[in-house]
C-alpha positions in Angstrom: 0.0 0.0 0.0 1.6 3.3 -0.8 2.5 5.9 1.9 1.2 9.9 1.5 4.2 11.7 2.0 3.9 16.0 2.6 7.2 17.7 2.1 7.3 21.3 3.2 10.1 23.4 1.6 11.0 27.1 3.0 13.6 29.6 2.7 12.8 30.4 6.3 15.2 33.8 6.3 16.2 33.0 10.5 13.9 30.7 12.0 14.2 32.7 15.2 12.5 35.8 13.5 10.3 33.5 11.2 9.0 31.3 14.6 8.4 35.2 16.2 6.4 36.0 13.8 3.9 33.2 13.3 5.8 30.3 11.7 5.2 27.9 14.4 1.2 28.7 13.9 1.9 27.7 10.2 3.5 24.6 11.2 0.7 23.2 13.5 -1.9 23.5 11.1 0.2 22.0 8.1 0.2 18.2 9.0 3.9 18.1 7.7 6.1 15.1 7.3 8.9 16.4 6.1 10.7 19.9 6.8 13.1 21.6 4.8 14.6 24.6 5.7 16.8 27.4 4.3 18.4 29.8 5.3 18.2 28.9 9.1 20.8 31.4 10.3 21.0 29.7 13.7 22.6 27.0 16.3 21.2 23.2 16.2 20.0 23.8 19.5 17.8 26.8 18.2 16.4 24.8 15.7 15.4 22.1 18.0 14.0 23.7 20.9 11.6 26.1 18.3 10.5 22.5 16.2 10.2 20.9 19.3 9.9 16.9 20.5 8.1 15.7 17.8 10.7 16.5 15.3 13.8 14.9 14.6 16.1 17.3 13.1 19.2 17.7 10.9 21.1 20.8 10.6 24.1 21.6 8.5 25.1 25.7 9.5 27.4 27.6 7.7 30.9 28.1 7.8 30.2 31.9 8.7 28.1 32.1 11.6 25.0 33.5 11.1 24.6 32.7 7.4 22.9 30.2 5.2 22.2 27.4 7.0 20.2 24.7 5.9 18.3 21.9 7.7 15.9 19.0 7.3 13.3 17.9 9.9 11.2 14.7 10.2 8.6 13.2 12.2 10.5 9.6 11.9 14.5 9.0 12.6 16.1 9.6 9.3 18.3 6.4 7.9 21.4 8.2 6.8 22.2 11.8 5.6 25.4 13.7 3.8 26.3 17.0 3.3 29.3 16.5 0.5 28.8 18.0 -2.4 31.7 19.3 -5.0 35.6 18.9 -4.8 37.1 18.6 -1.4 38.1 22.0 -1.5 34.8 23.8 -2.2 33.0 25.2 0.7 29.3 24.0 0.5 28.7 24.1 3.9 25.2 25.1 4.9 23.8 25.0 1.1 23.4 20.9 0.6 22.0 18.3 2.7 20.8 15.2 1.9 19.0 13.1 4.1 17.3 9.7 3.7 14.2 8.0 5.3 12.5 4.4 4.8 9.1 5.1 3.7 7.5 1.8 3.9 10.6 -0.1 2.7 11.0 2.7 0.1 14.4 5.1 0.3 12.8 8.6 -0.1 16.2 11.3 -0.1 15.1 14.6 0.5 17.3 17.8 0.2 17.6 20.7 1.2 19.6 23.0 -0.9 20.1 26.8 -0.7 22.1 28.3 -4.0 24.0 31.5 -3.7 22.4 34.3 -4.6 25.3 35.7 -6.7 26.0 38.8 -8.0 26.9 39.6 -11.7 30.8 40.0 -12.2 32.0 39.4 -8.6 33.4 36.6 -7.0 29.6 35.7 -5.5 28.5 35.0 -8.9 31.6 32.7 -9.7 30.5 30.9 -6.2 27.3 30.2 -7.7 28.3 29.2 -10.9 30.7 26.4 -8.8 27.4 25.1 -6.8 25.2 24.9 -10.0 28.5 22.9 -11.8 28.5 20.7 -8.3 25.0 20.2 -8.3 25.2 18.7 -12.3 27.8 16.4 -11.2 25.6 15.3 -8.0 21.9 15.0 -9.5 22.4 11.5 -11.7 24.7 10.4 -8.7 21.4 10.9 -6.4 19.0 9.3 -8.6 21.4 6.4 -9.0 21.0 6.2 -4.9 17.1 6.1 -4.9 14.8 6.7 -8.2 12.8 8.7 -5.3 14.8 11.3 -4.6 14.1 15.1 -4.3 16.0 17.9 -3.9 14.0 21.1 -2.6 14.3 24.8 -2.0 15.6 28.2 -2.4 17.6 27.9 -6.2 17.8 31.2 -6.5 17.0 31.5 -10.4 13.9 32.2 -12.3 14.4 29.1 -15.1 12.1 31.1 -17.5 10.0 34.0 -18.3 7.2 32.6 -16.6 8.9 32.5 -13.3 9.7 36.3 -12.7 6.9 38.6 -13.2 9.4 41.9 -14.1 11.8 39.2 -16.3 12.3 41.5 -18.8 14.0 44.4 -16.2 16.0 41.2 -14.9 17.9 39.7 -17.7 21.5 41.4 -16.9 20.7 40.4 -13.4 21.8 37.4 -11.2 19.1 35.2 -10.7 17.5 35.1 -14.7 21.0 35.2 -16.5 21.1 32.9 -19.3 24.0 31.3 -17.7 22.2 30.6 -14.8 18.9 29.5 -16.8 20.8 26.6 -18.9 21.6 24.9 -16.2 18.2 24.1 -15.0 17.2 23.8 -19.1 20.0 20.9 -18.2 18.0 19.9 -15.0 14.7 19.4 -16.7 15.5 18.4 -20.0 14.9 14.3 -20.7 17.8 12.7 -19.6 21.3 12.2 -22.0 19.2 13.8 -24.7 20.7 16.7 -26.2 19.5 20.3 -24.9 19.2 23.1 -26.2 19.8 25.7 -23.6 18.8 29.1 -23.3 22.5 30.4 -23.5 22.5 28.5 -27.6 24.4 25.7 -26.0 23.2 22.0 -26.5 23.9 19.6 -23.9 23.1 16.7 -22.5 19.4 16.7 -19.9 19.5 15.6 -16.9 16.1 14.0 -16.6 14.5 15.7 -13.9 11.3 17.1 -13.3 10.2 20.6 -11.7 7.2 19.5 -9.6 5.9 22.8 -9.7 5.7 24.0 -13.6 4.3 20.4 -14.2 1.4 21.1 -11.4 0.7 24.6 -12.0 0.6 24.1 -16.0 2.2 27.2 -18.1 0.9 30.3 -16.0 3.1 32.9 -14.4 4.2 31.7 -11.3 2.8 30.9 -9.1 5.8 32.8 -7.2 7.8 31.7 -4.3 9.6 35.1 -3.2 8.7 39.0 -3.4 11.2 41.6 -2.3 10.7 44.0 0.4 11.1 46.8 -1.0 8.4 48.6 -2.3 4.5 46.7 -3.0 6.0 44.0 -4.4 4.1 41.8 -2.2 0.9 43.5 -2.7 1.6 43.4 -6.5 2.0 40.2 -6.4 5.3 40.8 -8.4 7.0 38.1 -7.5 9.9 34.9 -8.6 9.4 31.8 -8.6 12.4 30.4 -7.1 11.7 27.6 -4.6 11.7 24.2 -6.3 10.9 20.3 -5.7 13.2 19.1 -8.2 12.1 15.8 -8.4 13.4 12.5 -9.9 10.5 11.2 -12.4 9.7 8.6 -10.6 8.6 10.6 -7.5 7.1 13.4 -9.7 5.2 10.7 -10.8 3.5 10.5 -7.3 2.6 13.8 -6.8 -0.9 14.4 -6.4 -0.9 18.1 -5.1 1.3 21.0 -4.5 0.8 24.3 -2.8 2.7 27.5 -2.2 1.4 28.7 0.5 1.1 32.1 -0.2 0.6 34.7 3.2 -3.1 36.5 3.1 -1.6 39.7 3.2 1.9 41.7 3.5 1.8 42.0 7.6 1.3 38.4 7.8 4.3 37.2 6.3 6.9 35.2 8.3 9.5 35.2 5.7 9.9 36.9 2.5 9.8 33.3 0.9 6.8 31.6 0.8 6.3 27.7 1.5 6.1 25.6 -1.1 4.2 22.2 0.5 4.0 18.5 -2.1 1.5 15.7 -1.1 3.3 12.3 -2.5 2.5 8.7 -2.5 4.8 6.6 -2.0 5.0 3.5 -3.5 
């Protein structure tokens, strides 16, 4: 008999300031299995004591305290996890972690991953351009380890037009270059077919699936993240750049997703919204 599985995903921007704001209300309605978090900005034992008991939590924080930050939280003990990811000398600490659970028999690997932000001609950007080359290498690797494997949260790029509502005012930006964009053209395209990316480069897909596009059909959006600046918010003018990028075997299982979009500006705990997936495991 399969097993519902709800995997929450959120670019939490410190779960201190996101738990005093409302997050844990958010939370105890949700009926969560899964947790990932972003952007955590905090200690293990912060994390722990706001979740609470009834979580079992993994937590890999940033080299630099009080940055990044990424975390994965479960209402079962987890059967392994691993926070590798690139050469031996690239610091990925508190971007990538993998973690596996036995759903009914089943190896279900969620991540959590948090890409850098990057900035256009400065070292940040060349950062992110590392991760996204360290993430290629890593994704056939992972589905090799479980055909139900997904790796969720903030990427920090709009993969197409669709995803950013001002795209056109942010193609010389970081987060909808066409650098950036080919690599999730890579991502999603069917696997060891050639590609054609958005940068006029053909290469080889990767053969995963963006849970969201698939669900929401081609519409703008629905977006993920709205800057504070300005009425942004109340604009809706928005990116979509929270993912479940799933393997197709567990996209296959999906039978709803959500972004659970705050009722107004002053209700927001985080300037990311969550983005919550009902799966069934087989």
């Amino acid at each position: 008999m399969a097993t519902p599985l709800r995997v929450a995903s959120v670019n939490v921007n410190g779960i201190r300031a996101a738990y005093r704001k409302g997050m844990g209300d958010w939370l105890a309605g949700r009926d969560v299995d899964v947790l990932a978090m972003q952007e955590v900005r905090a200690s293990t034992d912060d994390v722990t004591g706001l979740l609470g008991p009834d979580w079992v939590v993994l937590h890999d924080a940033a080299t630099a305290k009080g940055r990044a930050g990424v975390a994965v939280a479960a209402r079962r003990e987890f059967a392994a996890h691993r926070v590798a990811l690139g050469p031996d000398d690239f610091d990925s600490a508190g971007r990538w972690l993998e973690a596996d659970l036995d759903v009914g028999g089943t190896t279900v690997t969620v991540v959590s991953c948090y890409v850098h932000s990057g900035e256009v001609d400065t070292p940040k950007q060349v950062e992110k351009y590392k991760f996204l080359d360290a993430m290629t290498e890593r994704l056939p690797l992972l589905a090799a380890h479980t055909p139900y494997a997904v790796v969720v949260g903030d990427l920090n790029v709009g993969h197409r037009e669709l995803d950013i509502k001002n795209w056109r005012g942010n193609r010389k930006n970081a987060g909808f270059l066409l650098e950036e964009r080919a690599y999730f053209d890579r991502f999603f395209g069917p696997r060891d077919a050639p590609v054609a990316c958005v940068d006029g480069v053909e290469r080889p897909g990767l053969g995963w699936v963006d849970v969201g596009r698939v669900h929401a059909g081609e519409v703008p959006g629905p977006y993920t993240w709205w800057s504070q600046r300005g009425q942004a918010f109340d604009t809706d003018t928005g990116w979509r750049i929270d993912y479940h990028v799933a393997t197709p075997e567990l996209a296959a299982t999906a039978t709803s997703y959500a972004v659970d979009r705050a009722p107004s500006w002053d209700t927001r705990w985080s300037d990311h919204a969550p983005v919550v997936v009902d799966y069934l495991i087989p």
